[in-house]
C-alpha positions as CSV (number, residue, x, y, z in Angstrom):
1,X,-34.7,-144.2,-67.2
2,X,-34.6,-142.0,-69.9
3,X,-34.3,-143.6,-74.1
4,X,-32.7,-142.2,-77.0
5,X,-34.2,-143.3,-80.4
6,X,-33.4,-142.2,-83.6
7,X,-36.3,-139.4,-85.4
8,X,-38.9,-137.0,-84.0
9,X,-41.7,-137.8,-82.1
10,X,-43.8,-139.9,-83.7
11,X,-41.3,-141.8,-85.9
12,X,-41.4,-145.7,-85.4
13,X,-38.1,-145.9,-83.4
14,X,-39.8,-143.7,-80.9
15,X,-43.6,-145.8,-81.0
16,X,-41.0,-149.0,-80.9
17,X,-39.0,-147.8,-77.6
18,X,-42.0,-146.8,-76.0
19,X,-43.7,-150.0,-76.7
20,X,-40.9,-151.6,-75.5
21,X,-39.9,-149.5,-72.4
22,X,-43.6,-148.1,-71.7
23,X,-44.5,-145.0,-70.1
24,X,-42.5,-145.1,-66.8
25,X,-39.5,-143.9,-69.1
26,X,-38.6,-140.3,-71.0
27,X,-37.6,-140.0,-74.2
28,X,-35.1,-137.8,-75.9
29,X,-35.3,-137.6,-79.5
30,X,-32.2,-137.9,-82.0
31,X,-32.5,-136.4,-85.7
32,X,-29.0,-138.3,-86.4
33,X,-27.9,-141.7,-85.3
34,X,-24.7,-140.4,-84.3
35,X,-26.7,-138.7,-82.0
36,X,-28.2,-141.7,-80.1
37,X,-24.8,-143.5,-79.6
38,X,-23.6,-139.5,-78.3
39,X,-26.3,-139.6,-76.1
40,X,-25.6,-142.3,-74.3
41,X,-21.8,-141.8,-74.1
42,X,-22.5,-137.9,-72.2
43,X,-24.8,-140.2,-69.8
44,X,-27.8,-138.2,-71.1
45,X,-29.7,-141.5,-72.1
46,X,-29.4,-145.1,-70.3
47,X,-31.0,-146.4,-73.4
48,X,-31.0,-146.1,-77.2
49,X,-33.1,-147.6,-80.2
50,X,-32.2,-146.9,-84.1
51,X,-33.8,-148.9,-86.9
52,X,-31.4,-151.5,-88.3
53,X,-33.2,-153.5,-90.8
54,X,-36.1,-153.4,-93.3
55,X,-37.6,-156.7,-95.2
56,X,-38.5,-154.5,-97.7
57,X,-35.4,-152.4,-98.2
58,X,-32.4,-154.3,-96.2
59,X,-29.7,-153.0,-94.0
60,X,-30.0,-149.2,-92.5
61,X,-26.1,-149.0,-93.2
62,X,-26.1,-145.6,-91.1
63,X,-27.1,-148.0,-87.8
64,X,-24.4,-149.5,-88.8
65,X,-21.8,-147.8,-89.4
66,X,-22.4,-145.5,-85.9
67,X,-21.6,-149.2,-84.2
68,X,-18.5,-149.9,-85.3
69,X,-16.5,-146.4,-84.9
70,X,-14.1,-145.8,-82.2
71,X,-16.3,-144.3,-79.8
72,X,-18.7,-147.1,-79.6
73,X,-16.5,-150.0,-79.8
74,X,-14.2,-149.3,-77.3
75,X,-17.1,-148.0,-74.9
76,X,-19.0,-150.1,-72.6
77,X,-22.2,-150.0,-74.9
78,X,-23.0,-152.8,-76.8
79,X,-26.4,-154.3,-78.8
80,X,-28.3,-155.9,-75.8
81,X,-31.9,-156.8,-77.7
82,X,-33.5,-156.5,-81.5
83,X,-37.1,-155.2,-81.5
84,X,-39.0,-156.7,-84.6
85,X,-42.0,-154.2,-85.7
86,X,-44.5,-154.5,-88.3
87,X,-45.3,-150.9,-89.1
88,X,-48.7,-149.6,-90.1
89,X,-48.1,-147.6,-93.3
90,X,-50.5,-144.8,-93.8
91,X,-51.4,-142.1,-95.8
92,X,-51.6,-139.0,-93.6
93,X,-53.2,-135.4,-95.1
94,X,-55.8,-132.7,-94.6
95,X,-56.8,-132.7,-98.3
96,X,-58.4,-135.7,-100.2
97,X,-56.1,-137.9,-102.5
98,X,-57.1,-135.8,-105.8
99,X,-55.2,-132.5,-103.7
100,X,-52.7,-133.9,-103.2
101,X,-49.6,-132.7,-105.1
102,X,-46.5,-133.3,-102.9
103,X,-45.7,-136.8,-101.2
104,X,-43.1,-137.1,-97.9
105,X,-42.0,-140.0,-96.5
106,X,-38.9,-142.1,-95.5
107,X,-37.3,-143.6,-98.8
108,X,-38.0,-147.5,-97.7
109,X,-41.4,-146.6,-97.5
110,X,-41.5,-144.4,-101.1
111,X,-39.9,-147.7,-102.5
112,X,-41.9,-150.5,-100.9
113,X,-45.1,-148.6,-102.0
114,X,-44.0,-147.3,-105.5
115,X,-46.5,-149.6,-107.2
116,X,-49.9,-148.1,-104.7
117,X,-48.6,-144.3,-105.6
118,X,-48.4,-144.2,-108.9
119,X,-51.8,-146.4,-109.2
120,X,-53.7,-144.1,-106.2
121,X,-51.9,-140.7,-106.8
122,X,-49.8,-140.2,-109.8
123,X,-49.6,-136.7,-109.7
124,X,-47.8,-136.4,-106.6
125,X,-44.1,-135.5,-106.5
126,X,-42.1,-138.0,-104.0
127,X,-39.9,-136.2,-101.2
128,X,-37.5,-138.2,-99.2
129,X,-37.3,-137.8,-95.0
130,X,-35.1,-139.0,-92.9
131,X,-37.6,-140.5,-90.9
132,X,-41.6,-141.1,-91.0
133,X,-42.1,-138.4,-88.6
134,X,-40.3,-135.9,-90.2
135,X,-42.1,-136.5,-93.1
136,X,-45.7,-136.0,-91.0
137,X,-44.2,-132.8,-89.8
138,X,-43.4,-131.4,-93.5
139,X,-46.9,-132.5,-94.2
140,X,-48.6,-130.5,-91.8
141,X,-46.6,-127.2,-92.5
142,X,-46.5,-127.6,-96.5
143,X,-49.7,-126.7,-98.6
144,X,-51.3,-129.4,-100.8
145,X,-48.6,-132.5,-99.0
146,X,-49.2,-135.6,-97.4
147,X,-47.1,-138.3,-95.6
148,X,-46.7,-141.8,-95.9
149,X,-46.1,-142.3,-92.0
150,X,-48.1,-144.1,-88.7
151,X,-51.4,-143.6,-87.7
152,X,-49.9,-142.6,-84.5
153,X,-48.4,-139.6,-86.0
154,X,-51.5,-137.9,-87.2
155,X,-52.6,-136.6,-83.6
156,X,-49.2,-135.1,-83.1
157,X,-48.7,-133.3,-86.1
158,X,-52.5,-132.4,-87.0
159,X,-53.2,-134.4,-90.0
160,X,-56.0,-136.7,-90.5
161,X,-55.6,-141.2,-91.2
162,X,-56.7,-140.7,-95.4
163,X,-55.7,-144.3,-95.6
164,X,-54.2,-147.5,-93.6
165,X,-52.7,-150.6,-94.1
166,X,-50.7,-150.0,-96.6
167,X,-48.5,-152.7,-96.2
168,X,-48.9,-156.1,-95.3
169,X,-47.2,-157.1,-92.2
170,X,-45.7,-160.6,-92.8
171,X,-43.8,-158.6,-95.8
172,X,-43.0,-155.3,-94.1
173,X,-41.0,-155.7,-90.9
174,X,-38.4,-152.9,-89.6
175,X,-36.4,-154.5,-86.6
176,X,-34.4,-152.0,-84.5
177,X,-31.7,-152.7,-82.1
178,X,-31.7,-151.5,-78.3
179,X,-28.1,-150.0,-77.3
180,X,-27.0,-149.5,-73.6
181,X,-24.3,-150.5,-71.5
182,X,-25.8,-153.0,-69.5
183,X,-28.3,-156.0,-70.4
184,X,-31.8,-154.8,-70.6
185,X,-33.6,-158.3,-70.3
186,X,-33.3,-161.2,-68.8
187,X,-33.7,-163.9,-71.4
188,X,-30.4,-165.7,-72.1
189,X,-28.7,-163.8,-75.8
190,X,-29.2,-165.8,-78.9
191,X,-27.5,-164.0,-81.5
192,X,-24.2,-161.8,-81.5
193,X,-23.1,-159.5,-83.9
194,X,-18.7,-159.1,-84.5
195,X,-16.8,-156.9,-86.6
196,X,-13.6,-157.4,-87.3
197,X,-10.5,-156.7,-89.8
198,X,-8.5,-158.9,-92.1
199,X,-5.2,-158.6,-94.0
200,X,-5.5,-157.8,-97.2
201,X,-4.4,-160.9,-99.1
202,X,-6.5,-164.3,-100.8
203,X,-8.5,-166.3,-98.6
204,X,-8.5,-164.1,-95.8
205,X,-12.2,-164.0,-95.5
206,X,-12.8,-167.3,-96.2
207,X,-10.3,-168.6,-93.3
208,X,-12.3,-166.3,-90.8
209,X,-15.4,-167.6,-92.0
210,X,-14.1,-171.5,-91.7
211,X,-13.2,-170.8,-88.0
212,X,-17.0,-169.9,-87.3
213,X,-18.3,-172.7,-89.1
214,X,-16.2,-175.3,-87.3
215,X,-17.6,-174.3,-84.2
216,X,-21.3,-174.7,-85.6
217,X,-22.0,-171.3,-85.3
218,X,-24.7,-170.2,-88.1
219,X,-24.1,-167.0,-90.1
220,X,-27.3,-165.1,-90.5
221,X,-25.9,-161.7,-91.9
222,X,-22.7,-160.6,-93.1
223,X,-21.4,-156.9,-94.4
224,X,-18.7,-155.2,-95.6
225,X,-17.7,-151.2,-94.8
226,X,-15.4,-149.1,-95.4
227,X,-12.4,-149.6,-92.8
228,X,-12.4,-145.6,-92.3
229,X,-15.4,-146.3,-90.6
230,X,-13.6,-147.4,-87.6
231,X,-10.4,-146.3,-88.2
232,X,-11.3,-142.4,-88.7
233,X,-8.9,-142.0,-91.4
234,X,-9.2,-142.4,-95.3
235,X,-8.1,-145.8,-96.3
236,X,-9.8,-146.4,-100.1
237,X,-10.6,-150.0,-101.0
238,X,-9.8,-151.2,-97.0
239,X,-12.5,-152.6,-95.5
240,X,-14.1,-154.3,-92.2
241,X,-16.4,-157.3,-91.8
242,X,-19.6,-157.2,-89.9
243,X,-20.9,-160.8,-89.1
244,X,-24.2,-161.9,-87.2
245,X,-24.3,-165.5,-85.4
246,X,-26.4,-167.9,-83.6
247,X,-24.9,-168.7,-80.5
248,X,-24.1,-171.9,-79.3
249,X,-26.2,-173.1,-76.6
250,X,-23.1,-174.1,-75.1
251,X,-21.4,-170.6,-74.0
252,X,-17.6,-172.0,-74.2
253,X,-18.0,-172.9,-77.8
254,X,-18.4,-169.1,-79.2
255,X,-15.5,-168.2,-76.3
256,X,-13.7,-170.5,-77.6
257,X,-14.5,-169.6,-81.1
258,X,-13.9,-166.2,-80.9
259,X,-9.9,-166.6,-79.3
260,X,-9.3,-168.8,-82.7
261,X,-10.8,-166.2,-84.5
262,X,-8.4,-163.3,-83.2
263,X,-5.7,-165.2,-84.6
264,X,-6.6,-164.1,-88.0
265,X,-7.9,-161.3,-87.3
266,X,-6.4,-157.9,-87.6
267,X,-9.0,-156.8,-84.7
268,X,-12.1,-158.2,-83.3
269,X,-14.9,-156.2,-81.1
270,X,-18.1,-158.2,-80.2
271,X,-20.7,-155.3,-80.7
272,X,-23.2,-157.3,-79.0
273,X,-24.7,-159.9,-77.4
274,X,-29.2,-159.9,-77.7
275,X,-32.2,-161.5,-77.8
276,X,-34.8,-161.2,-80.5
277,X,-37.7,-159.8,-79.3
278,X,-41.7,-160.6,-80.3
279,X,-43.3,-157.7,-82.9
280,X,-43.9,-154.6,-80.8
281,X,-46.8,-153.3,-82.9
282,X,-49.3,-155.3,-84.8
283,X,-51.3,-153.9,-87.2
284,X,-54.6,-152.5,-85.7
């Protein structure tokens, strides 16, 4: 089986698929999300994992928005698990802290630890990555720099651990989401995530929403996006609706739920049906 997941080697969607999916797989790595979901639409993955969520820094709304366009609704791929991680943040470098003049790193991580940088190293100047292990990778190549990545990507990319633990995990959680066409575990879903459309007139919203809480079925997460998003064309001030749910332990009462909500609905894709899964990384 082979798994796409968003960053270089070394980033934490490619520790969390590997944790997950263990060494019997092969990995391909994606430097855009667009590229995961592409992946697995040529057939050149079976399996893709893209952060979603920080606690820290909320919704990765690139994640999202690659899951509701055209190509990946009206495939066959859908969310089928959430992976829960609590990252080690560290300091990675071949210089001591006082040499350090330039600072990489993903910007969730740059803002989380804003107060620790300018307390440990205030003369640095803060780059942004698109991922953790890009930033390891700049750090190795660029004189005087440093990363704020895992510990894991120090062998890869050369540099030495400076420091660890620079987060604390019950505060610091990124939870990704595993994307395929067919279920990847076997424990009964718990949560699904819908997007959907709405005429543009008052209490449109609120009518949609009423359906789901007649059924009983608990909101944990909802987002707005641009409608072009899905559409593919420009449509200012349009919008769609992203919604996560508990599901009902009874499976005819979201069914059920979901024909009444179609009614007042200008479209309606379930983009997946998951699990939550335990943390995949602890902090060592």
């Amino acid at each position: 089986m082979r798994v796409a997941y968003f960053g270089r080697r070394g980033s934490y969607a490619h520790l969390a698929a590997t944790q997950r999916f263990g060494h019997f797989a092969t990995y391909l790595s994606c430097p855009a999300h667009a590229q995961v979901v592409d992946a697995l639409l040529s057939r050149k993955a079976a399996v893709g994992v893209m952060p979603l969520e920080n606690s820290a820094a909320g919704v990765v709304m690139d994640t999202i928005d690659v899951l509701v366009t055209p190509e990946f609704v009206r495939s066959d791929l859908r969310i089928r698990e959430y992976l829960d991680q609590a990252p080690n943040l560290a300091l990675l470098s071949n210089l001591p802290m006082k040499r350090i003049h330039r600072l990489y790193s993903h910007p969730y991580p740059l803002r989380y630890l804003a107060h620790w940088i300018q307390k440990h190293l205030p003369q640095v100047e803060l780059f942004e990555t698109v991922s953790t292990s890009e930033a390891a990778q700049l750090a190795s190549e660029r004189p005087g720099s440093a990363a704020i990545a895992g510990p894991h990507a120090a062998g890869i990319y050369g540099l030495r651990v400076i420091r660890s633990r620079l987060a604390r995990a019950r505060e610091y959680i990124t939870r990704f989401c595993v994307i395929a066409s067919k279920p990847t575990t076997r424990r009964r879903p718990t949560h699904s995530s819908l997007c959907f459309g709405l005429k543009h007139r008052p209490g449109a919203l609120v009518r949609a929403l009423s359906i789901l809480a007649a059924y009983r079925l608990n909101l944990t997460r909802i987002l707005s996006r641009p409608l072009s998003q899905r559409t593919g064309k420009f449509d200012p001030h349009a919008y769609l609706f992203w919604v996560d749910v508990n599901l009902h332990t009874n499976p005819h009462v979201f069914v059920n739920a979901l024909k009444e909500l179609k009614t007042v609905t200008t479209f309606l894709d379930v983009v997946g049906e998951y699990s939550i899964s335990p943390t995949t990384q602890k902090f060592r």
